[in-house]
N, C-alpha and C positions, 0 to 999 in steps of 0.2 A: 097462421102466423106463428104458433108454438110450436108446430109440428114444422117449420124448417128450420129455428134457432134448436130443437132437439138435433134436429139431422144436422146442423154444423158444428152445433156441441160434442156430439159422439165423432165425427169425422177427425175433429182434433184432438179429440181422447186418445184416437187410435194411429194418429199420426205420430203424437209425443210416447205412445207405446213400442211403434215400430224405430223410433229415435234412439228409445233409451236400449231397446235390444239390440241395436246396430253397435253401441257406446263398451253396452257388454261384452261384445264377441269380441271387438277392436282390444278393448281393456286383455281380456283374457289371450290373445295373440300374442301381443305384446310380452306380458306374462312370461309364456311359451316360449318366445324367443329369448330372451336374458335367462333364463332356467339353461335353454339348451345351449349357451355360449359359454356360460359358466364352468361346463362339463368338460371341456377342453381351453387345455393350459395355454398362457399364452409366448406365442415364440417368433420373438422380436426378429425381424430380416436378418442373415447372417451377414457380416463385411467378407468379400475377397480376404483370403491369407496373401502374406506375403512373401516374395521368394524365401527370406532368410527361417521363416516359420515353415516350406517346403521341405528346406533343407535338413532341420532340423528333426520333423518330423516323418520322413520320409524314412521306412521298415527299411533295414539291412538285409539284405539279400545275399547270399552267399551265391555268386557266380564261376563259371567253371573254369574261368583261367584266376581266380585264387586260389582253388583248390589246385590246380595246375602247378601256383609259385610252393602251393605247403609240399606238394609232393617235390620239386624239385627241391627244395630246401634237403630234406630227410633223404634225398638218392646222396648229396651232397656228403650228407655226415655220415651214410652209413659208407660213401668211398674215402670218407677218412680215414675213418676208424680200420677198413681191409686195408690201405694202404700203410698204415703203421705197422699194421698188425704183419704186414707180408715184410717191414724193413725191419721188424726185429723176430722173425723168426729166419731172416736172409743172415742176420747180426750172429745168429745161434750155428747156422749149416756151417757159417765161415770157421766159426770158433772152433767147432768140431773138426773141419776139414783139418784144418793146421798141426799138423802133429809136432810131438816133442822129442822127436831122436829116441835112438836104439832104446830100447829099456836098461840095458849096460851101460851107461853112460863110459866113453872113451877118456882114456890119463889125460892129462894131461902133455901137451905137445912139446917136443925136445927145444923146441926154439923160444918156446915162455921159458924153460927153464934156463934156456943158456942167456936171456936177457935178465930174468931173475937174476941170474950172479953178478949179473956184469952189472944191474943197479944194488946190488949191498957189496960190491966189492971193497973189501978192508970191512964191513960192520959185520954186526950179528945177524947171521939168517936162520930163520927156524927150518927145524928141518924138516925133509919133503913129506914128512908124514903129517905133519901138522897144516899141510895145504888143506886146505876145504874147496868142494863144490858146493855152492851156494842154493846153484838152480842150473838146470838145464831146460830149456822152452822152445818153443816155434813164436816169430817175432810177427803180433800184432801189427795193422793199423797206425789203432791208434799209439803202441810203441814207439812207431817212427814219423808221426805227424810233427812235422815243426812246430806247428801252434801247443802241440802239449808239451814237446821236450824232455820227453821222460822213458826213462823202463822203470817198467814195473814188475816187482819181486813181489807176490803172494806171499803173506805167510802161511797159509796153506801147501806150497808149492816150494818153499826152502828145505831142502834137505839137508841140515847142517845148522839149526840157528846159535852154534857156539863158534861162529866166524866170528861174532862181537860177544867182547866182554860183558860181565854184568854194568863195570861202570859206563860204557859205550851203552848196552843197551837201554841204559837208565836216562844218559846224558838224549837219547833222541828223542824221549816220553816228556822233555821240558823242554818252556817255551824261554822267549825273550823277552824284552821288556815291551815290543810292539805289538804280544801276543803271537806271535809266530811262532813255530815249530823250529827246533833249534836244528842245525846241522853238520856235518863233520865231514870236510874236505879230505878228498883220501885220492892217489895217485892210482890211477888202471893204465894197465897196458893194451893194448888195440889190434884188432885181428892183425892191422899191419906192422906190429910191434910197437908201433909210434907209441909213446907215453901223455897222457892229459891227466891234468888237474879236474877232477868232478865232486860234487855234491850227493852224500848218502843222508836222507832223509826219511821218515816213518810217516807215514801218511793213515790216519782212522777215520773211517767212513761210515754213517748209519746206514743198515740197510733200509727196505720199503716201508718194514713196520718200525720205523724209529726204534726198536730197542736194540737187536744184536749191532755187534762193531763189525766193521771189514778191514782189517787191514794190513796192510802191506808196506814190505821197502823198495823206495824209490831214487833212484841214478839220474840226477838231470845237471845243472849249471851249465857245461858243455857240450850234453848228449848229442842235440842235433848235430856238431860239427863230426864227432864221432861216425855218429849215420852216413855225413853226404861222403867222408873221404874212405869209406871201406864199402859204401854203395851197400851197406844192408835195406833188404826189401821182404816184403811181408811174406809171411812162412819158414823165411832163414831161421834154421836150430844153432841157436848160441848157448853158450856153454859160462857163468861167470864164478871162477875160482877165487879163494880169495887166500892172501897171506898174509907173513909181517917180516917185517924189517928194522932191528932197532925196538921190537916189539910194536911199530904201528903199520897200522891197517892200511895192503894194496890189496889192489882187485886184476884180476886178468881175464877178460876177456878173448872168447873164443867162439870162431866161426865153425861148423863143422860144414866137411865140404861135403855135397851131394845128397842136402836131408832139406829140400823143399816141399 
């Protein structure tokens, strides 16, 4: 009777032994696993982006027909830049081509002067020595463009500038009260003898680097009608004399024939 309440006492000794070793390994698994989850971070499901966060995000790529628009842009400017560059070196061959008459420049022609008499007959006329050439040139363009309306006299290119008095040459360097450039109405006669009323006026121009001046006297008011009824055309060498009458200022104009 003792000897099998031993043997079911030790039975259950060894039962609740292998229980609590089972409880231990369980416990220590456990353990093991939260140790090794710990170990890595945690990273919550991502959501879909959406188009507008696409767009946004989506690398710029440089594809090859933009590189295609950069080059044609640059063919663009660089045939501007030739193309100007060829209308004013075109502007330059012209200016040269154009010559200015004999280096002797020719008298004065017998019929300005017999019209000369016949406009101071009964006044004072100065005498033929006191005639002046002004300028002799080959006739611009822009000379005879209706939209400019002008010749233009260089003072680099006056041979004579004691055609105007001091008080004349004073009276053109002031202005009027609208700030304008003042001017003095003088009678020329015309390749065709015809006589007109025109405008002498002094024109100052800066050059490229704003400091030196340019300038020149300028023949306009009626010039274009001048132009269309004696049919002056670009390279004609004109000839413009100038005199007095009564001691005030004419001009005579002159065509030379056979100097285009």
């Amino acid at each position: 009777m003792l000897c099998e309440k031993c043997k079911l006492f030790n039975a259950l000794v060894e039962v609740a032994f292998q229980k609590s070793q089972e409880d231990l390994i369980e416990a220590e698994q456990q353990t093991q696993s939260k140790s090794n989850m710990s170990s890595f971070p945690f990273n919550p499901p991502r959501r879909p982006r959406t188009k507008r966060e696409e767009i946004i995000n989506k690398p710029v790529i440089e594809t090859a027909d933009h590189s295609k628009v950069e080059d044609k842009e640059e063919q663009e400017y660089s045939d501007k830049k030739a193309k100007k560059r060829k209308s004013s070196d075109n502007l330059k061959k012209k200016k040269e081509a154009i010559g200015n008459g004999p280096p002797t420049p020719p008298p004065l022609p017998e019929e300005f002067k017999k019209t000369i008499q016949e406009i101071g007959s009964g006044k004072n006329i100065s005498e033929e020595a006191e005639m002046k050439l002004v300028i002799q040139k080959g006739l611009f363009e822009t000379d005879l463009a209706a939209g400019n309306n002008r010749l233009s006299i260089p003072f680099t290119r006056v041979r004579d500038h004691g055609f105007l008095t001091e008080e004349e040459a004073r009276f053109l360097t002031t202005r009027d009260r609208n700030n304008k450039m003042k001017f003095k109405d003088v009678t020329i006669i015309e390749p065709s003898l015809r006589r007109e009323k025109v405008k002498l006026s002094r024109w100052d121009m800066k050059k490229g680097n704003g400091k030196n001046t340019c300038s020149s006297y300028v023949i306009n008011g009626k010039w274009r009608h001048i132009v269309e009824r004696n049919r002056l055309e670009p390279g004609d060498v004109v000839q413009l004399w100038s005199f007095r009458i009564d001691q005030e200022l004419h001009f005579a104009l002159v065509k030379l024939p056979g100097n285009k």
